[in-house]
C-alpha positions as CSV (number, residue, x, y, z in Angstrom):
1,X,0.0,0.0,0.0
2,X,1.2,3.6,-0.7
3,X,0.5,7.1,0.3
4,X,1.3,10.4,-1.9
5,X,2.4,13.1,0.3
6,X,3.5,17.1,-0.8
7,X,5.7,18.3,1.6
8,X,5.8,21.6,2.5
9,X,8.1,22.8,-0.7
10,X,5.3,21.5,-3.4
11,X,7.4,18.0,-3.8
12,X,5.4,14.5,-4.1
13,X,6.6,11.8,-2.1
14,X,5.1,8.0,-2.6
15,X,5.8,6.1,0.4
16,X,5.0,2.4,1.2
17,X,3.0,2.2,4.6
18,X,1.8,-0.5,6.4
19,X,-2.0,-1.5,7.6
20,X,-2.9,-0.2,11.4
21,X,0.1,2.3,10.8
22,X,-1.0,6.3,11.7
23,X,-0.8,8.5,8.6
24,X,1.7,10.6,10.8
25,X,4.1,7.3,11.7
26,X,4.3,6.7,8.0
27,X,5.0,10.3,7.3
28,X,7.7,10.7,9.9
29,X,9.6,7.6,9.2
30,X,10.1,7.4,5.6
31,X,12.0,11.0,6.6
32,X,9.5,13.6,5.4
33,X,9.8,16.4,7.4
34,X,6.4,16.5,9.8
35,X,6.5,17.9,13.4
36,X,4.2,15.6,14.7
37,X,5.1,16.8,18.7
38,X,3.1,14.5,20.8
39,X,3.5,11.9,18.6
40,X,0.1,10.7,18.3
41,X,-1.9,11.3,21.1
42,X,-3.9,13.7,19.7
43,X,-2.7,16.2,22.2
44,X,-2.0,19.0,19.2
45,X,-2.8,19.7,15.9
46,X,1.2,19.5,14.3
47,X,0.4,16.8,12.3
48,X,-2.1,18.8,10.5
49,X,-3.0,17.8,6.9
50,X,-5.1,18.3,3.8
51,X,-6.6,15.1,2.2
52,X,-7.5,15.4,-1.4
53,X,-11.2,16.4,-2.5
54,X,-11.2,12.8,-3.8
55,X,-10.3,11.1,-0.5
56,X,-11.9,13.1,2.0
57,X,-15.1,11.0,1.9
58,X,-13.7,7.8,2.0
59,X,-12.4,8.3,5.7
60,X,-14.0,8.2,8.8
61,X,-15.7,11.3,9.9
62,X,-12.9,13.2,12.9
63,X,-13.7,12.4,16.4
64,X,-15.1,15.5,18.7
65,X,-11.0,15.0,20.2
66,X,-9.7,15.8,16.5
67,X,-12.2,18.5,16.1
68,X,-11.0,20.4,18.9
69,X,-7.4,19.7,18.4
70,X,-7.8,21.0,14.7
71,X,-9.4,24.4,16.1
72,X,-5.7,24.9,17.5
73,X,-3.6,24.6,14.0
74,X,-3.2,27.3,11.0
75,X,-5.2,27.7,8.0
76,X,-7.5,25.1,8.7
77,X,-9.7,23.9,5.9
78,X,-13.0,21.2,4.9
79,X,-10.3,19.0,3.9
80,X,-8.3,19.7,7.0
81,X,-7.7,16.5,9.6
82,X,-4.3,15.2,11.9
83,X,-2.8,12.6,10.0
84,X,-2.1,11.6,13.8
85,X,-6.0,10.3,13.6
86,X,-5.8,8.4,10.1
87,X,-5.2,4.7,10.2
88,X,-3.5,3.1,7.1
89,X,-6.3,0.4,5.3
90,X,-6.1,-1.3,2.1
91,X,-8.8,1.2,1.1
92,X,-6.7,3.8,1.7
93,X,-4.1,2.6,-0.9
94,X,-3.2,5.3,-3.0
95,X,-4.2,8.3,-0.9
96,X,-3.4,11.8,-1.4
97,X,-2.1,14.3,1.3
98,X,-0.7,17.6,1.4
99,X,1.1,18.7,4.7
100,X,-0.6,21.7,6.0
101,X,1.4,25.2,7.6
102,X,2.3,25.1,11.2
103,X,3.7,21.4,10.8
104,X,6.8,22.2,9.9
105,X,9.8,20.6,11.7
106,X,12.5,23.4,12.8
107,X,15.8,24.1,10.8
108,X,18.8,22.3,12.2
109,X,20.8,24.5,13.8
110,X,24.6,24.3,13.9
């Protein structure tokens, strides 16, 4: 199964992921550059995404949790939800993602 992810400088990345994996765990550890700072536990909105118009009714509606935690990240959207909160299935092969502002991870500093 495979996910198609724009990072946050317009570029595609197709990465293999694996079923019961989060979204966000995928993200992070093919080495796409997601902030992700609670790691999960949908305790902040740094994971923020955009699913494509042609995905977004194919997932499960967000929880109340997700709802609120999404009223705390930038520029949220229809299409908005925490890739934190997305669960890979085989139904989900092939989706579409764009990572959203506010979940960049910070410049390396020397």
């Amino acid at each position: 199964m495979r996910i198609h992810v724009i990072d946050h400088r317009g570029r595609e990345h197709t990465l293999e992921a694996l079923e019961g994996w989060r979204i966000m765990e995928v993200i992070r550890d093919w080495g796409v550059a997601l902030k992700a700072e609670c790691g999960g536990a949908c305790a902040c909105a740094t994971c923020h995404v955009y699913v494509d118009e042609a995905w977004i009714e194919r997932l499960a509606p967000p929880s109340r949790e997700e709802i609120d935690r999404l009223d705390q990240a930038f520029s949220v959207a229809r299409t908005s939800r925490l890739s934190c909160q997305i669960l890979m299935a085989p139904a989900f092969d092939g989706l579409r993602l764009k990572l959203a502002p506010g979940s960049e991870t910070e410049p390396a500093t020397a």
